[in-house]
Residue frames relative to the residue before (quaternion, step in Angstrom):
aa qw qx qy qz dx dy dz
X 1.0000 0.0000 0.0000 0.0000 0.00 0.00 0.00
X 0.5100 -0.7013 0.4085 0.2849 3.54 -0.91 0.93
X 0.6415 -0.4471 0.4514 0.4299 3.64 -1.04 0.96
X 0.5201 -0.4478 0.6143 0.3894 4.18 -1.85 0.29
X 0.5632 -0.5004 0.6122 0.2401 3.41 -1.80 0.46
X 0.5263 -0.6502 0.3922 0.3827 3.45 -0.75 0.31
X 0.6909 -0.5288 0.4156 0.2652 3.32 -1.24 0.91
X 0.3104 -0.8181 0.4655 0.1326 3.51 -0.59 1.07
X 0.2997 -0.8239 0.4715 0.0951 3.65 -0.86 1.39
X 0.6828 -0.5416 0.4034 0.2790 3.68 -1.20 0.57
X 0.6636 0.5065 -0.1774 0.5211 2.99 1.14 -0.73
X 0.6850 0.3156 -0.4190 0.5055 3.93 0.91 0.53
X 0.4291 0.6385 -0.5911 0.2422 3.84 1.03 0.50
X 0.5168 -0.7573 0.3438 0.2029 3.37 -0.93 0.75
X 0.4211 -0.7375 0.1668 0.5009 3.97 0.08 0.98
X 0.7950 0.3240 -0.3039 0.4132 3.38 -1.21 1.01
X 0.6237 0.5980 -0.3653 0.3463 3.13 0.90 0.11
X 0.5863 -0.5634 0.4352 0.3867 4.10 -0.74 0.84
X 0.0340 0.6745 -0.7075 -0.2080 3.28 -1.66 0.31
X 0.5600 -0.5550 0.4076 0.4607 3.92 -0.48 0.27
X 0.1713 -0.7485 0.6027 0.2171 3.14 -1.32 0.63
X 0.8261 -0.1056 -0.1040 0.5436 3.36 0.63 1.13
X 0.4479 -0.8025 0.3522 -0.1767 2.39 -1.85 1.75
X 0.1096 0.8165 -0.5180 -0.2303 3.88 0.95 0.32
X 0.1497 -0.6916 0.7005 0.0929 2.95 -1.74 0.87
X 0.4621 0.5498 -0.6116 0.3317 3.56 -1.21 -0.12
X 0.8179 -0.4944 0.2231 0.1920 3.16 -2.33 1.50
X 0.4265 -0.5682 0.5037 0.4915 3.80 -0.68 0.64
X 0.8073 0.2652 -0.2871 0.4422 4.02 -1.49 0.55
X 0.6219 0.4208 -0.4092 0.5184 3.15 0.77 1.09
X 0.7369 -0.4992 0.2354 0.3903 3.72 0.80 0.97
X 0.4049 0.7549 -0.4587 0.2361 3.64 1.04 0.49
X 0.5527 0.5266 -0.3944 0.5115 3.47 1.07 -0.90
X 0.6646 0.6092 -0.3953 0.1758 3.26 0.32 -1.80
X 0.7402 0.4695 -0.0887 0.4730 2.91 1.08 -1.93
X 0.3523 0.6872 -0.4103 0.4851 4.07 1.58 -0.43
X 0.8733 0.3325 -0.0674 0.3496 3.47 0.53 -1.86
X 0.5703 0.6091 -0.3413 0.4326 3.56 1.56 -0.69
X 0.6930 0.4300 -0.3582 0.4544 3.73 1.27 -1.41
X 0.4651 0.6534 -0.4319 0.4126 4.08 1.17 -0.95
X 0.5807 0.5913 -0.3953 0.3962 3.71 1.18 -0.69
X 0.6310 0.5469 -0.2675 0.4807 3.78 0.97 -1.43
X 0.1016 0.8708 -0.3899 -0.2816 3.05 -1.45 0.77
X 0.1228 0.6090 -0.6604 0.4218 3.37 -0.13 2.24
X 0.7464 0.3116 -0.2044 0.5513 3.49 0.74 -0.07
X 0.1632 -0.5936 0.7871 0.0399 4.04 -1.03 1.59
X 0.0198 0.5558 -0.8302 -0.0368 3.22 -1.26 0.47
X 0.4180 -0.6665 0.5240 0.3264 4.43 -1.34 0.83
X 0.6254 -0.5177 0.4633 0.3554 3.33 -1.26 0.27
X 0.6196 0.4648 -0.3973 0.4922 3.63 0.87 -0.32
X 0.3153 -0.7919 0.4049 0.3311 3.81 0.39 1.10
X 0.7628 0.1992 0.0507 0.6130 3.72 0.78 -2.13
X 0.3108 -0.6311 0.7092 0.0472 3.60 -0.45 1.84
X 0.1104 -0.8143 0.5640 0.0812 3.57 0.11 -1.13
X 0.4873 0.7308 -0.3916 0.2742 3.39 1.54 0.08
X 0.6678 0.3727 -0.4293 0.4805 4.05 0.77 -0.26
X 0.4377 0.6292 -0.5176 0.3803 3.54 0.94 0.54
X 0.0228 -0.9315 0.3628 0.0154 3.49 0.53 0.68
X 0.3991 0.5929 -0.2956 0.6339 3.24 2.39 0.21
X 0.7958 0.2934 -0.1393 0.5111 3.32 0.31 -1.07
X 0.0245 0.7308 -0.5956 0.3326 3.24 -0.48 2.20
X 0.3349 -0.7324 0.5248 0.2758 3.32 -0.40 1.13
X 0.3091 -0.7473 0.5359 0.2425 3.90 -1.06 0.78
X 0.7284 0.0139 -0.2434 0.6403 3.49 0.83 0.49
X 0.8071 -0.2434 0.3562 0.4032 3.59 -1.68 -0.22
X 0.1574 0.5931 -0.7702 -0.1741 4.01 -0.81 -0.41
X 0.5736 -0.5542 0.5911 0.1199 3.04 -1.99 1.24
X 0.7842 0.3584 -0.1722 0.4764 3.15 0.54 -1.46
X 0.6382 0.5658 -0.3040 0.4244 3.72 0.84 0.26
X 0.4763 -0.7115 0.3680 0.3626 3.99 -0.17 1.05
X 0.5233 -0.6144 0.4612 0.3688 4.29 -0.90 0.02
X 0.3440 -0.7697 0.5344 0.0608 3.35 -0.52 1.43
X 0.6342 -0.4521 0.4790 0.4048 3.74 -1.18 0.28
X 0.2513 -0.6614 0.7048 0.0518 3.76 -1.08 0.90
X 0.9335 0.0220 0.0360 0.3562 3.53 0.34 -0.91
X 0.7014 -0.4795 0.1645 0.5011 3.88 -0.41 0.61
X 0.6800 0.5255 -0.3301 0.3905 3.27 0.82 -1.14
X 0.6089 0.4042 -0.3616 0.5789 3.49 1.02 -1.25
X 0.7146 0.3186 -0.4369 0.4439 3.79 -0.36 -0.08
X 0.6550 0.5161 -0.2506 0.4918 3.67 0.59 -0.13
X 0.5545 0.5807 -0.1126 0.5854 3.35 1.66 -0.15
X 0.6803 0.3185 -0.2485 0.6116 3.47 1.05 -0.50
X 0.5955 0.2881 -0.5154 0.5447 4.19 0.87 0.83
X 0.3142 0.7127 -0.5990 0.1859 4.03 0.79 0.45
X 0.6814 0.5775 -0.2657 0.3628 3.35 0.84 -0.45
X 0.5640 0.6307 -0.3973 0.3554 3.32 1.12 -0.41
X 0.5356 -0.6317 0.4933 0.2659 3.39 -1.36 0.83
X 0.7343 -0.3905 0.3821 0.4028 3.86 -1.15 0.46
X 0.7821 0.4389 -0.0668 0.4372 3.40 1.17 -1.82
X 0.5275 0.7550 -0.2241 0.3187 3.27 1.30 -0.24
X 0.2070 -0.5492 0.7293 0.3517 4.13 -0.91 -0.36
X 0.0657 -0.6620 0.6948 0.2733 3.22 -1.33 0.21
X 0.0087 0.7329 -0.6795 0.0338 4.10 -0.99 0.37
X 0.1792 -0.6835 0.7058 0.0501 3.41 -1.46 0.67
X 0.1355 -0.8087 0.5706 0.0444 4.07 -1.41 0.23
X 0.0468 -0.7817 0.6199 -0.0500 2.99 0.06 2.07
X 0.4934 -0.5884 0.4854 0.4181 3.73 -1.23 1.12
X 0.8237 0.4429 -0.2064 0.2876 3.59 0.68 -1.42
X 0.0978 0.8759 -0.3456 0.3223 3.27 1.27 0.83
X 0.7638 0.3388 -0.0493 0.5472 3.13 0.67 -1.93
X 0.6323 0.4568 -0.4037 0.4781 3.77 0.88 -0.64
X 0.7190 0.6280 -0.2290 0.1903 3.36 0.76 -1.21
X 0.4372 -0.8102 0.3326 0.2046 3.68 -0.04 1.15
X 0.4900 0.6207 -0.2571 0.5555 3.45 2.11 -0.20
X 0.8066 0.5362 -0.2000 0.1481 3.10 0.03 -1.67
X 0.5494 0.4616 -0.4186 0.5567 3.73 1.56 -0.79
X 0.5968 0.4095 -0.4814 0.4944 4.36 0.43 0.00
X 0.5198 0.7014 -0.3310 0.3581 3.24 0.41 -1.11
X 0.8419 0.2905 -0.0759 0.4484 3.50 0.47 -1.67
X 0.3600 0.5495 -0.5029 0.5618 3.65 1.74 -0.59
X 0.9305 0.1858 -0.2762 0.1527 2.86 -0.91 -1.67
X 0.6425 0.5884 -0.3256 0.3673 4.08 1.55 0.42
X 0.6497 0.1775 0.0979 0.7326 2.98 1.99 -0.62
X 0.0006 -0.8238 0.5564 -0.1083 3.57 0.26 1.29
X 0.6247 0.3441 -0.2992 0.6339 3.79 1.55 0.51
X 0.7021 0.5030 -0.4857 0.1349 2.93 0.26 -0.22
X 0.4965 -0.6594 0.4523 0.3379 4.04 -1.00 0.76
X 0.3924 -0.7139 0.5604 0.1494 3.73 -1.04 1.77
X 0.0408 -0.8605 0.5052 0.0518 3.90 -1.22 0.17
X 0.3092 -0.8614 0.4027 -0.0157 3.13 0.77 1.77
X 0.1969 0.7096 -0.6715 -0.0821 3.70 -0.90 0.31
X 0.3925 -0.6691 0.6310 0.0088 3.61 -1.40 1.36
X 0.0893 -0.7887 0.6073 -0.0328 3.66 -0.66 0.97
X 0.3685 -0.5285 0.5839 0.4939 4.07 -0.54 0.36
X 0.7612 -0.4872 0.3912 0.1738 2.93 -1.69 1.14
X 0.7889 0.3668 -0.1106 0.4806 3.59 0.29 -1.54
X 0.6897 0.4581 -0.2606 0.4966 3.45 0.45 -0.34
X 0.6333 0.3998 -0.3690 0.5504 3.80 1.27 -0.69
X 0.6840 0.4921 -0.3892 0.3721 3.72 0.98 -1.12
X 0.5787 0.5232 -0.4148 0.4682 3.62 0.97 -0.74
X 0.6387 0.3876 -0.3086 0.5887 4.20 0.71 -0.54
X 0.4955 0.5438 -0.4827 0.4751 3.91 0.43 -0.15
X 0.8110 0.3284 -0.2422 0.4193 3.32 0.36 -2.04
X 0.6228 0.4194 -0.5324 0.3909 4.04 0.60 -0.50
X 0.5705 0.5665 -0.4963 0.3275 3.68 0.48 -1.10
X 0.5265 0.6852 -0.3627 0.3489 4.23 1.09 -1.37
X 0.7988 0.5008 0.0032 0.3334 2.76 0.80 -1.65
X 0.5506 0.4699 -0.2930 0.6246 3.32 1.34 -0.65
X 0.7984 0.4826 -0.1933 0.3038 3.62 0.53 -0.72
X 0.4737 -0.6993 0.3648 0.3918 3.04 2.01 -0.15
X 0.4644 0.5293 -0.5519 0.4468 4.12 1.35 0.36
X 0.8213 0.3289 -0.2140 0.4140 3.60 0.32 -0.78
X 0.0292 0.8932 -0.4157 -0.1688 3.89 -0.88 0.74
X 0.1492 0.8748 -0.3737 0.2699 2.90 2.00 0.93
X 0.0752 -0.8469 0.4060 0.3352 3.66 -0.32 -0.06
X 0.5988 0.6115 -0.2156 0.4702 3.26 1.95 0.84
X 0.2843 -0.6453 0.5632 0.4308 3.36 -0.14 0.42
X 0.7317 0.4746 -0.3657 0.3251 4.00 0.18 -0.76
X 0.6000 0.4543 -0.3963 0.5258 3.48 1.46 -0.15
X 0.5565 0.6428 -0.3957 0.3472 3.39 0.72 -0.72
X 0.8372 0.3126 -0.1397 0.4265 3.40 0.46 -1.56
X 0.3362 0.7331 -0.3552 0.4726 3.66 1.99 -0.08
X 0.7191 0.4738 -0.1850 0.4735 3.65 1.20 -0.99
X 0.2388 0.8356 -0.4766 0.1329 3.32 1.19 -0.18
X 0.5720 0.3633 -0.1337 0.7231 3.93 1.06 -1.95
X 0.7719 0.2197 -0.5231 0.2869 3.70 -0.85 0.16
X 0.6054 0.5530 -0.3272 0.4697 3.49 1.17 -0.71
X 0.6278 0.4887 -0.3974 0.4572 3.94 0.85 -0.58
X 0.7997 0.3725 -0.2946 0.3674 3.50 1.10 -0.71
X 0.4710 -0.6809 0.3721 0.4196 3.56 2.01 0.66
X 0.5062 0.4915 -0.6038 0.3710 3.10 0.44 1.61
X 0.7923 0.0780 -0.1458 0.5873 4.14 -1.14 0.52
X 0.3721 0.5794 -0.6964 0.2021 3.43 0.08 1.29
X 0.5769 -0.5249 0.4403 0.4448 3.98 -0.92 0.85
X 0.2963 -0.7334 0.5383 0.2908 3.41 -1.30 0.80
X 0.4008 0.6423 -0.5173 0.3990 3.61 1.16 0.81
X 0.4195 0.7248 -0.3808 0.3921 3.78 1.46 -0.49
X 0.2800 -0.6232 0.7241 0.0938 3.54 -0.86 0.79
X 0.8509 0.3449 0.0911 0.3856 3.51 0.38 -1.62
X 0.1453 -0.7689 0.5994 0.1686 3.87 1.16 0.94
X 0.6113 0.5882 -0.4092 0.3359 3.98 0.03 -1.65
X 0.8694 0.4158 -0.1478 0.2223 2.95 0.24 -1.28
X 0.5879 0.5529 -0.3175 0.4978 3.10 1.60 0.48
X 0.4696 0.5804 -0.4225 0.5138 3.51 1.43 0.25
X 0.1063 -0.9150 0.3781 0.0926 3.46 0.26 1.38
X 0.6473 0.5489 -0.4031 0.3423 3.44 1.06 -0.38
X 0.4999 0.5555 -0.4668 0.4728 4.05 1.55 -0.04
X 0.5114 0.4253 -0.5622 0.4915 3.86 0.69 0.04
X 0.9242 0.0655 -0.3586 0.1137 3.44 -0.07 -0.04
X 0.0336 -0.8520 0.4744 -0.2189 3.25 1.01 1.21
X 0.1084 0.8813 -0.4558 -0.0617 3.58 0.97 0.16
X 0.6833 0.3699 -0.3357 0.5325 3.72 0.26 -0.77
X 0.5301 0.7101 -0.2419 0.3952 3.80 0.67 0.04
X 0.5705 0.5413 -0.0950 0.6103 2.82 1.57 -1.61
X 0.8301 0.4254 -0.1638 0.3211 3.19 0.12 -1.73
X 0.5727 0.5820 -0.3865 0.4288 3.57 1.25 -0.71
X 0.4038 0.7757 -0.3801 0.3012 3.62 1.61 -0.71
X 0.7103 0.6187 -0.0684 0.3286 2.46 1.19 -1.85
X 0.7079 0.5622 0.0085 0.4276 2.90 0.22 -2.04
X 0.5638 0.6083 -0.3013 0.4704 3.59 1.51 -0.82
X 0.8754 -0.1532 -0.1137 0.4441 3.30 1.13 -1.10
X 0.5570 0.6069 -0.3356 0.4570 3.00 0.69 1.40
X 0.3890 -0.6647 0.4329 0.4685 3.97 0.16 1.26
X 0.6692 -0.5046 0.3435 0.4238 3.28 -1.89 0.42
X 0.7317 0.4725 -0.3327 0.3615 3.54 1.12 -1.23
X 0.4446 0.6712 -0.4269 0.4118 3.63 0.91 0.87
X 0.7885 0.4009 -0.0073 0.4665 2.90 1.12 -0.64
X 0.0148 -0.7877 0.6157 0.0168 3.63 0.28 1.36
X 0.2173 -0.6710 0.7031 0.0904 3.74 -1.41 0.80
X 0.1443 -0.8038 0.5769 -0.0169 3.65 -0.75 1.15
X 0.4028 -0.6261 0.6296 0.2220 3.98 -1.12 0.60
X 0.2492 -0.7787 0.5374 0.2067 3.51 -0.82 0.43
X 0.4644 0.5580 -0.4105 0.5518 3.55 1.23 0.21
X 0.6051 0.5509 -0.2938 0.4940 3.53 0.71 -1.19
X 0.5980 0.6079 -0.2706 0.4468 3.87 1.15 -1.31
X 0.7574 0.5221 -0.1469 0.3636 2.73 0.27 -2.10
X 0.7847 0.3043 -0.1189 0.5269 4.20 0.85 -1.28
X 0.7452 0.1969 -0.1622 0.6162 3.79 1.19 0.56
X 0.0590 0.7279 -0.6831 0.0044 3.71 0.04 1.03
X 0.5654 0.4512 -0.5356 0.4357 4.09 0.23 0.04
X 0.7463 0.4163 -0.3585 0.3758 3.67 0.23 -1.28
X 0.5949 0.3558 -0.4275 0.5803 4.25 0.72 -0.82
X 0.7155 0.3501 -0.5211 0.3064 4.08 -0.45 -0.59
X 0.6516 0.4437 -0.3291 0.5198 3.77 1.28 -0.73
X 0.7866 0.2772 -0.4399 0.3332 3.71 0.72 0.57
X 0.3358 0.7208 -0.3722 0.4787 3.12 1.93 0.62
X 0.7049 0.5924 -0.2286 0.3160 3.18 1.11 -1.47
X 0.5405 0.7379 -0.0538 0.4007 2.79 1.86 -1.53
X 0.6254 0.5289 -0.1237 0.5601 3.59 1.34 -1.62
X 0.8153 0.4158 -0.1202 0.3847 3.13 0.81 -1.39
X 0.2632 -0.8480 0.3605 0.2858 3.19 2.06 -0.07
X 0.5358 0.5240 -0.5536 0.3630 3.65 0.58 1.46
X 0.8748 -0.2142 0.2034 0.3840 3.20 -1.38 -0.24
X 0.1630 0.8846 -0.4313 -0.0706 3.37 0.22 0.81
X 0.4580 0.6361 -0.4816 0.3919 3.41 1.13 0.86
X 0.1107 0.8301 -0.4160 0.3544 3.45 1.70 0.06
X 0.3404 -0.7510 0.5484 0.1395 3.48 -0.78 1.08
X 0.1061 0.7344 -0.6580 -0.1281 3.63 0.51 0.22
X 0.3805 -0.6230 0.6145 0.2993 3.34 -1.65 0.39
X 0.4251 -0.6786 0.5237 0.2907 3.97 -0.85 0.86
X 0.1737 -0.7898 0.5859 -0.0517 3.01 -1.63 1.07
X 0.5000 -0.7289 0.3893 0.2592 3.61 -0.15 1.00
X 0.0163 -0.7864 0.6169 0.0254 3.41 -0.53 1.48
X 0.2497 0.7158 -0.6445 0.0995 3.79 0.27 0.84
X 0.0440 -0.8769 0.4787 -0.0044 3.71 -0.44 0.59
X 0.3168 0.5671 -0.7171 0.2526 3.59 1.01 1.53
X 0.3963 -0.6828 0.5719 0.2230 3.82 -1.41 0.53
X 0.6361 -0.3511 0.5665 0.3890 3.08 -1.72 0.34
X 0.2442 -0.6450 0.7059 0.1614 3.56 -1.37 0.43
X 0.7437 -0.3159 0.4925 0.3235 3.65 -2.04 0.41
X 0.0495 0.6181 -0.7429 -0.2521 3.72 -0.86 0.25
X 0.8176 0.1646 0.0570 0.5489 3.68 0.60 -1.66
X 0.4629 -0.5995 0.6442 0.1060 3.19 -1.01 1.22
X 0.9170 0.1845 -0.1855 0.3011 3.44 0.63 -0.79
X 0.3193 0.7286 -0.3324 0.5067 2.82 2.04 0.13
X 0.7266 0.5399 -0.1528 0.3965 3.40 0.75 -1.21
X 0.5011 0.5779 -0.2113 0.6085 3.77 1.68 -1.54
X 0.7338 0.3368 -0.4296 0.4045 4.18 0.62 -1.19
X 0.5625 0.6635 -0.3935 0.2976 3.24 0.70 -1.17
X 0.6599 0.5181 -0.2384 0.4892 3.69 0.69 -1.90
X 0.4431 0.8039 -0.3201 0.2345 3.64 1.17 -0.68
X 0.6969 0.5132 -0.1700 0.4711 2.98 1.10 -2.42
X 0.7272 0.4107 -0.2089 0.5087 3.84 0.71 -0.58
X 0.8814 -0.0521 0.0026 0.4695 3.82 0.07 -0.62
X 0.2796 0.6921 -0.5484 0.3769 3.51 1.17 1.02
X 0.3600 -0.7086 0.5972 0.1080 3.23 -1.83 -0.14
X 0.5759 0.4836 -0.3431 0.5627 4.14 -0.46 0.19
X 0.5508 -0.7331 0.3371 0.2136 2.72 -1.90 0.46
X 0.3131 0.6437 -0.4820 0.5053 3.58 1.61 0.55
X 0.7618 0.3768 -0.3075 0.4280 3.92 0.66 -1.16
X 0.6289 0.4532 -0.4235 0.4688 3.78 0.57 -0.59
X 0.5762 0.4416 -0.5202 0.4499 3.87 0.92 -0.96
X 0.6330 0.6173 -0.2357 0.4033 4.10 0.41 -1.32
X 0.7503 0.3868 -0.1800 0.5050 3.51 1.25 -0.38
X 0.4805 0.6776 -0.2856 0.4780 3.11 1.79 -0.80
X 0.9010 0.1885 -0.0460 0.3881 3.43 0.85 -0.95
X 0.3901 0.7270 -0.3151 0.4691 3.04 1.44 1.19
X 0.4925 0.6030 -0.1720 0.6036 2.49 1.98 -1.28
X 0.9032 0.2399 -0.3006 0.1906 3.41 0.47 -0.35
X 0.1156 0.8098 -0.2795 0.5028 2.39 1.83 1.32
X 0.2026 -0.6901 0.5100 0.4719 4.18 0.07 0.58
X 0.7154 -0.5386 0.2829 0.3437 3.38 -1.68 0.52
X 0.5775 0.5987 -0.3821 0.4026 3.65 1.21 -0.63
X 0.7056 0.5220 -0.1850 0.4421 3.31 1.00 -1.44
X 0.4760 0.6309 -0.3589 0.4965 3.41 1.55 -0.69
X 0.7815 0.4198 -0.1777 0.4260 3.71 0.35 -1.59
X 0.7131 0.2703 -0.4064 0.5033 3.80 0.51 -0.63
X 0.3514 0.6826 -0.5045 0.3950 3.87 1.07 0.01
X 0.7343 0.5712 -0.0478 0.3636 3.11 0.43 -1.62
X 0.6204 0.5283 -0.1727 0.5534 3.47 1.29 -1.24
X 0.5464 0.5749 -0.4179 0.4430 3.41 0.81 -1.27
X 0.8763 0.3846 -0.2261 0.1819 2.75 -0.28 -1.72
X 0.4907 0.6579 -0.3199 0.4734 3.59 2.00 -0.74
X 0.5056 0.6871 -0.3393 0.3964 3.43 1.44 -1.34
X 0.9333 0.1854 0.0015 0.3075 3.21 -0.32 -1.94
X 0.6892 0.3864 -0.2476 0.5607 3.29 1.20 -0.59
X 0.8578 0.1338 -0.3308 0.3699 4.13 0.21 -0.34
X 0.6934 0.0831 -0.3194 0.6406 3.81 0.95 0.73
X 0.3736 -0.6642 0.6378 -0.1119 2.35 -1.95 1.21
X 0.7078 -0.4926 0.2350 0.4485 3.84 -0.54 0.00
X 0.6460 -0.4390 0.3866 0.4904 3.82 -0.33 -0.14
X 0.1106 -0.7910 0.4678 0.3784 3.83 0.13 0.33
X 0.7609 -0.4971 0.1501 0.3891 3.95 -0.89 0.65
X 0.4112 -0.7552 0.4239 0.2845 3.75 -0.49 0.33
X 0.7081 -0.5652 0.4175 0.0694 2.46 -1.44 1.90
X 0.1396 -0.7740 0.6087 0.1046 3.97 1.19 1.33
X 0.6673 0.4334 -0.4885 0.3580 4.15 0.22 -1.08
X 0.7462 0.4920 -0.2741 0.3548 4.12 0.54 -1.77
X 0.6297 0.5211 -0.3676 0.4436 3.40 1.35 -0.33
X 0.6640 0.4142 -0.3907 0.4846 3.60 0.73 -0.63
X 0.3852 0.6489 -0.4212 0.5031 4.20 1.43 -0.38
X 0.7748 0.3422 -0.1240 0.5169 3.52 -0.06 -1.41
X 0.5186 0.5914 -0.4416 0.4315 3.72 0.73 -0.05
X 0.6842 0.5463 -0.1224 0.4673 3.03 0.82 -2.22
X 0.7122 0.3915 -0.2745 0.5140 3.92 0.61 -0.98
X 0.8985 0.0496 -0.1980 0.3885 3.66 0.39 -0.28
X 0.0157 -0.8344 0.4333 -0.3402 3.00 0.84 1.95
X 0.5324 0.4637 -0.3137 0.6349 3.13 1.77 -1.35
X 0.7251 0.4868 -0.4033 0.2732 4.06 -0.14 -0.82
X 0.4901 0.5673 -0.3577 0.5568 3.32 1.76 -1.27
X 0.7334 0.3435 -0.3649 0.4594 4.01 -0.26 -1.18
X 0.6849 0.3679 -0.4379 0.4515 4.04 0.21 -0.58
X 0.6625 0.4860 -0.4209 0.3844 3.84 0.24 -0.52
X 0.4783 0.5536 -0.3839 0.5634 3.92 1.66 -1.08
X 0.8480 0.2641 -0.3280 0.3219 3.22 -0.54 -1.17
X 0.5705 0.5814 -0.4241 0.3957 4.02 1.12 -0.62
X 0.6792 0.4560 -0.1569 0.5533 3.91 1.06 -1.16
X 0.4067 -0.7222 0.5389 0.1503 3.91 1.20 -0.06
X 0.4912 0.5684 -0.3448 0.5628 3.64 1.64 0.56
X 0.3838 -0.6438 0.6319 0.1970 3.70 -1.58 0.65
X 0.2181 -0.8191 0.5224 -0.0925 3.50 0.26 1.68
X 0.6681 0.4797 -0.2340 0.5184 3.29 1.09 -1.12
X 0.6409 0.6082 -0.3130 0.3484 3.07 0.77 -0.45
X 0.6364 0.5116 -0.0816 0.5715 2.74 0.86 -1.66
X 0.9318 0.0365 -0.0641 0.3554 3.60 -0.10 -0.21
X 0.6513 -0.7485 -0.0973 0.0784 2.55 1.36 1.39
X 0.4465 0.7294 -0.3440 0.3876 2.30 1.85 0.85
X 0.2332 0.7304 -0.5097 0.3903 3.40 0.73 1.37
X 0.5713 0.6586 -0.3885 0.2984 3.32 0.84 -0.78
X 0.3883 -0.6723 0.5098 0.3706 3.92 -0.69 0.60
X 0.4920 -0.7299 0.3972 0.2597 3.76 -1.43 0.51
């Protein structure tokens, strides 16, 4: 894997241009969007429409193009460009998932934003890795059809061996560094006072959106009597049924050969509305399927192994983690 890009310095923002004043980080399936979309509600606070720039992640480089994946900032200005919009009166803040995993990104944001306030969400381990590995999988990074093979690969996949060549993102398939949590946070905390830095429970999220947006609001010093309207952050995915079911479908639209252009030929002549929920259907019912039931034995496993990470994040945050997510229970 190729060495990080160099760390990006205050000194190359261009005059007049915005930097965010704050940044949520923490793993995708652990309440980031939710919370992305509830503050976008407030207005003191622009968050861009591009949700996860991902650009002070300076580890997490895509090793080829993804098609199926929107165009990300390349350079400061273009990433500095997506807070033009913000009002005079406003915070501006963006919420990259890969932030918290990312071994760049707490420099990255010191050394671009040396004020700006950080917003951490923490998810029990097993339950986020089991949503990590369906989300992989729906997306076409992961072609395990196990969660226990998947995370089995951990050492061959760090040494860039049997990652899918559908992966954009090898790193990100070494699942047990997402939860390294007290790791992460020292990132932080390394260069950023403590009161910069708010650290949030996604359970705590997930069973009280008024009480976390009214201590966000609080951190973030706005209006925290703000009606936000609540927004469901449940975050188990749909799972893969057909790998290839899914590959025909994508076919009718960005495929190639003559079976796809005939298959496209007549879609088209389809009106466009009827064309798209056509299209959905068929993604709907035939290439994901429900979540398939949890593996009650690999979850108590993956408990037991990252018990140490659960007790070092508790004892770093001065919180009963174990408690709280249950990882008290005898084996």
């Amino acid at each position: 894997m190729s060495d990080p890009a160099p760390i990006l310095s205050r000194q190359g923002v261009p005059d007049g241009m915005r930097v965010p004043d704050f940044f949520i980080v923490g793993h995708k399936k652990s309440g980031t969007t939710a919370l992305h979309a509830m503050l976008s509600q407030h207005p003191e606070v622009f968050m861009p429409r591009l949700k996860e720039p991902h650009f002070l992640a300076t580890d997490r480089r895509a090793r080829f193009s993804n098609p199926r994946g929107g165009r990300l900032p390349e350079t400061l200005e273009e990433y500095l460009h997506l807070f033009d919009p913000a009002a005079a009166g406003q915070l501006a803040g963006e919420a990259s998932a890969s932030y918290l995993w990312s071994q760049t990104a707490a420099e990255g944001i010191a050394n671009l934003a040396p004020e700006a306030r950080i917003i951490a969400i923490l998810r029990e381990p097993a339950s986020f890795l089991r949503s990590q590995y369906l989300q992989f999988r729906r997306i076409h990074f992961e072609d395990r059809r196990s969660m226990r093979e998947a995370i089995a690969l951990d050492d061959e996949r760090r040494a860039g061996r049997k990652i899918p060549a559908s992966c954009p993102y090898p790193q990100m398939l070494i699942y047990s560094d997402h939860v390294r949590y007290a790791e992460q946070l020292r990132r932080y905390h390394a260069r950023f006072p403590r009161e910069q830095v708010l650290v949030l429970i996604y359970e705590e999220f997930r069973v009280d959106n008024p009480g976390t947006l009214r201590e966000v609001a609080r951190f973030l010093g706005i209006d925290e009597q703000f009606a936000f309207e609540e927004l469901d952050v449940n975050t188990t995915s749909k799972t893969m049924r057909s790998q290839h079911a899914d590959d025909a479908v994508r076919s009718l639209t960005d495929g190639s050969g003559a079976a796809s252009r005939a298959a496209r030929g007549a879609m088209r002549a389809l009106p466009k509305g009827l064309r798209r929920r056509a299209l959905s259907s068929v993604r709907e019912h035939l290439v994901f399927g429900a979540p398939p039931p949890v593996d009650d034995a690999l979850m108590h496993e993956l408990r037991r192994r990252y018990r140490p990470e659960v007790e070092a994040a508790a004892d770093y945050l001065g919180r009963d983690l174990v408690a709280l997510w249950g990882y008290d229970q005898p084996d």
